[in-house]
C-alpha positions in Angstrom: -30.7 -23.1 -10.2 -33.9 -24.2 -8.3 -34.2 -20.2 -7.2 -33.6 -19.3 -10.6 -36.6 -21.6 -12.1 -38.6 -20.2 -9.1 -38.0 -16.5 -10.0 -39.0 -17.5 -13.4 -42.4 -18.9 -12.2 -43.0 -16.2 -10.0 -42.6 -13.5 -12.5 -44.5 -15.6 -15.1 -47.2 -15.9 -13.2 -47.5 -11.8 -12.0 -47.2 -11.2 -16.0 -50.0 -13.6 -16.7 -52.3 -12.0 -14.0 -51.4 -8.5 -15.4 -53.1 -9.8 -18.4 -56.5 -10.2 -17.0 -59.0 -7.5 -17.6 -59.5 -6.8 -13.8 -56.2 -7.2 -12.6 -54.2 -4.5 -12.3 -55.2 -0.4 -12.7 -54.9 1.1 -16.7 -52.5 3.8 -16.6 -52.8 4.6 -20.1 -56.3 6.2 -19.4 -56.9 10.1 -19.2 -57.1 11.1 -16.0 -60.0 13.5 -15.5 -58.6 17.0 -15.2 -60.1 20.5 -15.6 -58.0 23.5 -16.2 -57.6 27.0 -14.6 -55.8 29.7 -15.2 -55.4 33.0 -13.0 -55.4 36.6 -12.9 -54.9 39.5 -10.5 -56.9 42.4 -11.6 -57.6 43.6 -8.3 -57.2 47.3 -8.0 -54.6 48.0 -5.5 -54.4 44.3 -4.6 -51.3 42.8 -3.2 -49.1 40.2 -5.0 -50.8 36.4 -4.2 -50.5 33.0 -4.8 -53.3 31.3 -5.9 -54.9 28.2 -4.2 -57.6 25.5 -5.3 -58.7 24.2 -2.1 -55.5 23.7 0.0 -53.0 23.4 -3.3 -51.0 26.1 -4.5 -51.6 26.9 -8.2 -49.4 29.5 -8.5 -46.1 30.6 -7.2 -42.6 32.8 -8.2 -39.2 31.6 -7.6 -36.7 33.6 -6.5 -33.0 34.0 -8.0 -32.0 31.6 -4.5 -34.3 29.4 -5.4 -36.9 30.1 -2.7 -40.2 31.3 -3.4 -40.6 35.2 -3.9 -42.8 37.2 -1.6 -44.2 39.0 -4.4 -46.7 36.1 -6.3 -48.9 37.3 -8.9 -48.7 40.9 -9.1 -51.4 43.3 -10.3 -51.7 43.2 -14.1 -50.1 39.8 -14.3 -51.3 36.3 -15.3 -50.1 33.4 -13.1 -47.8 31.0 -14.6 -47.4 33.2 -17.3 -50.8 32.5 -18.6 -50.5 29.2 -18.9 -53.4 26.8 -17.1 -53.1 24.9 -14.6 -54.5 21.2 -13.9 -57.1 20.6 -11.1 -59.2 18.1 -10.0 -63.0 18.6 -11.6 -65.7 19.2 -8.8 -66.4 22.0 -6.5 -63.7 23.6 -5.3 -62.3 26.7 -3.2 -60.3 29.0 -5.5 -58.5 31.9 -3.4 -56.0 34.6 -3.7 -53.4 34.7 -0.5 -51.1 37.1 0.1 -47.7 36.4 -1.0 -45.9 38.9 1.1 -43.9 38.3 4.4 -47.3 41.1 6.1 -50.3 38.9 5.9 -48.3 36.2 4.6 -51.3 33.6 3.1 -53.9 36.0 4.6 -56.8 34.8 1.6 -57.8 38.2 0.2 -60.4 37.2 -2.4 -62.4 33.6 -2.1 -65.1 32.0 -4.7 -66.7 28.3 -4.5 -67.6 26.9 -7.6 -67.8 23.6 -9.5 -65.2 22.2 -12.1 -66.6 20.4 -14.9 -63.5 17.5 -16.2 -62.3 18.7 -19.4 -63.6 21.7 -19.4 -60.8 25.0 -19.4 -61.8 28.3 -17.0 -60.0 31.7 -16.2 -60.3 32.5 -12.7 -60.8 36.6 -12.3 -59.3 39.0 -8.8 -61.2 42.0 -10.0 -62.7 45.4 -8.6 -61.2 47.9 -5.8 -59.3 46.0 -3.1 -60.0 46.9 0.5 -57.2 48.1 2.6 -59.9 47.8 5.7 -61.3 44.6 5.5 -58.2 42.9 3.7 -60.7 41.6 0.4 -61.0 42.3 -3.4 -63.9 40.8 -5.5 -63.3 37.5 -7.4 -65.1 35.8 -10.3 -64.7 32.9 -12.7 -65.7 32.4 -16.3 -65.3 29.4 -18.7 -62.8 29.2 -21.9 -64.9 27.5 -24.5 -62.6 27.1 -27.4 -62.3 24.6 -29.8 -59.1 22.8 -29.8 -59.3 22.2 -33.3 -56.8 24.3 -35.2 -57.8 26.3 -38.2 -54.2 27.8 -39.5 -56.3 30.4 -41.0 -58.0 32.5 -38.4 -57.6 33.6 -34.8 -59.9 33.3 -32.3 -60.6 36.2 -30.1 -63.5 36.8 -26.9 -63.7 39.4 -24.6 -64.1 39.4 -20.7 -65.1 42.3 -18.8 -63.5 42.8 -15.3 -63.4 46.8 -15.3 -65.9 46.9 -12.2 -67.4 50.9 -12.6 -67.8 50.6 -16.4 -71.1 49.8 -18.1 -71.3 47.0 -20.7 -68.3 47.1 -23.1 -67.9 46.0 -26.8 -64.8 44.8 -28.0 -63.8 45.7 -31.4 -60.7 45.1 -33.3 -59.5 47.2 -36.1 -56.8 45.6 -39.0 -53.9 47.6 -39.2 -53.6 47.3 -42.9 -56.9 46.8 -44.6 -58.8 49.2 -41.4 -61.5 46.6 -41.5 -63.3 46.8 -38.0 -64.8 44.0 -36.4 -66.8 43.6 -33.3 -66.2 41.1 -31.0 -69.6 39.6 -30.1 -72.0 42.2 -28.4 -72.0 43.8 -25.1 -70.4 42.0 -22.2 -71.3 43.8 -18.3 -69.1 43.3 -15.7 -67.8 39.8 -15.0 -68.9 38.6 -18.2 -67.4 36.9 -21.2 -68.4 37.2 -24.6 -67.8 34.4 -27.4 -64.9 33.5 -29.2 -65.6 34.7 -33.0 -62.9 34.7 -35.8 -60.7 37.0 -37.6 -57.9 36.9 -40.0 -55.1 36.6 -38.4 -52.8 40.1 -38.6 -51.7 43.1 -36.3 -55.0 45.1 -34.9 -55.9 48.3 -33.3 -57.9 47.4 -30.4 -60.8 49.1 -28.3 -63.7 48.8 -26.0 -66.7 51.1 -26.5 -69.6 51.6 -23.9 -73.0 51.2 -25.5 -74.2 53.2 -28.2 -71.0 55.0 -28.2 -68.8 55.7 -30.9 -65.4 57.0 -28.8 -63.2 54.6 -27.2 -63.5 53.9 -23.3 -60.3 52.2 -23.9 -57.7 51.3 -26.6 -54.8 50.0 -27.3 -52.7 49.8 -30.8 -50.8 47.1 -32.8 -51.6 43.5 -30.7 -51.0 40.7 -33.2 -53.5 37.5 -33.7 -51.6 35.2 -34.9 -53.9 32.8 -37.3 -54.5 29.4 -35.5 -54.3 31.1 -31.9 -57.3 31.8 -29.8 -57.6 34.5 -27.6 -58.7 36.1 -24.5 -59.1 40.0 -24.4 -59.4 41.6 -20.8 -60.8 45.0 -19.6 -59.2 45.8 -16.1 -58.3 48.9 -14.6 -60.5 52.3 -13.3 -62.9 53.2 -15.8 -62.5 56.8 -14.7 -58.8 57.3 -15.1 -57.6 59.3 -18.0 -54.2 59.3 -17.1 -51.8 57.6 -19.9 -49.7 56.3 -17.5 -51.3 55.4 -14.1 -51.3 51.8 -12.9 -54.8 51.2 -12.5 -55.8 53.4 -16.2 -58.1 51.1 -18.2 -56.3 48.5 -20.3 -56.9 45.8 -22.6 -55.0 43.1 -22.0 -54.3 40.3 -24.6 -53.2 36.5 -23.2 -53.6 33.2 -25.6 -55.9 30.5 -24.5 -54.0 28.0 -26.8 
C-alpha cells in the first residue's frame, strides 16, 4: 500500500508540473513545414528519385515490395502529384538516378530557400546530356489560396519547353467556346498566375506571341470548380510528330 500511495504521489506530481507554462514541449503546435512537389520533364532523362538535401522525396515500390529501379519517369509527377513535406530553409533539391547504371548518380541539382508554409513545384526540364550525365532544373512557387470557392477553378501556367519562346495559355469551353487566356506570356521557367474559370471540360492550347495557331494543344481536360490547377508545357518545341515521346504537351496536375 505504501508503494501504491507513492506511485500516486509520483504521478501527481509529473501531472502538476505538466501544467506549468514552461514545463513540457506543446505538441499541439504546427510544425513549420513547406511543401514540394516534383517533376521530370527532362528530355531523354532517366527515371530518378528525388532528394531534399540527403532525404528521399520520392520513390516507387515494386510488386515485392522493394523499391523499383525506375523512379519518376519522364512525363510523370512524383508521388502522383501530390507534395511533399520539407523542412523550410535552404535546401539541396536533386534528381538521382533510380536505375541499377548510375544508381543515385545526381543528374540535375538546384539550391534554393524554402519559405514555411509556403507550397513550390520543383522542375527537371530541357535536353538531358548523355555526356556529362546532367539535365537543367528549376523551381517555382504555388501561390494558391486555400480557400475554396465551389464555383470556379483555378488554373496557371508554367513553362518548361526549353527551345520555345514565351507561351500563352489559353483555354477554350467545350460547350459555350468561350476562350480565355490564362494570364499573359510566360518564357521559359516561368509561371504565370492562377486566374479563374467556370469550372467545365476545356480545349486547351499554348500560343507563341502574337500568334494565332497553336504551338501546342490538347482537347477535353476538365476543371473541376473548387480545384486549382497547374498547366505544364514540356516536351521539344520542334516536334510535329503526334505521337513521339518528347512532342510538346500540356500537361494538367491539381495543386489542391
Amino acid at each position: 500500500m505504501k508503494l501504491f500511495r507513492s506511485l500516486v504521489m509520483l504521478l501527481g506530481a509529473v501531472s502538476l508540473a505538466a501544467c506549468e507554462k514552461n514545463a513540457v514541449q506543446d505538441l499541439t503546435s504546427a510544425v513549420p513545414r513547406a511543401r514540394i512537389r516534383f517533376y521530370n520533364f527532362g528530355l531523354g532523362a532517366p527515371g530518378v528519385n528525388f532528394y531534399a538535401n540527403a532525404i528521399k522525396m520520392t520513390a516507387i515500390t515494386s510488386a515485392t515490395g522493394t523499391e523499383a529501379v525506375t523512379g519518376v519517369a519522364y512525363g510523370a509527377v512524383g508521388s502522383g502529384g501530390f507534395y511533399s513535406s520539407v523542412d523550410p530553409g535552404e535546401v539541396t533539391l536533386t534528381g538521382k538516378i533510380a536505375a541499377a547504371t548510375d544508381k543515385d548518380l545526381a543528374i540535375s541539382s538546384l539550391t534554393t530557400t524554402l519559405v514555411d508554409g509556403k507550397a513550390y513545384s520543383f522542375y527537371q526540364s530541357g535536353p538531358y546530356s548523355t555526356a556529362t550525365k546532367t539535365v537543367d532544373a528549376f523551381i517555382v512557387e504555388d501561390p494558391f489560396s486555400t480557400a475554396v470557392d465551389f464555383t470556379q477553378a483555378r488554373v496557371r501556367f508554367v513553362n518548361a519547353v526549353s527551345n520555345a519562346a514565351p507561351l500563352t495559355l489559353y483555354v477554350k469551353h467545350t460547350t459555350t467556346l468561350a476562350e480565355t487566356a490564362i494570364g499573359t506570356e510566360v518564357a521559359y521557367k516561368g509561371a504565370g498566375t492562377f486566374i479563374a474559370i467556370p469550372g467545365g471540360v476545356y480545349d486547351i492550347s499554348a500560343r507563341l506571341t502574337g500568334m494565332s495557331t497553336n504551338a501546342i494543344a490538347r482537347t477535353a481536360v476538365s476543371f473541376s470548380a473548387g480545384k486549382v490547377y497547374t498547366v505544364s508545357a514540356r516536351g521539344d518545341i520542334t516536334i510535329t510528330s503526334a505521337t513521339a515521346t518528347n512532342r510538346p504537351f500540356l500537361d494538367n496536375t491539381a495543386n489542391q
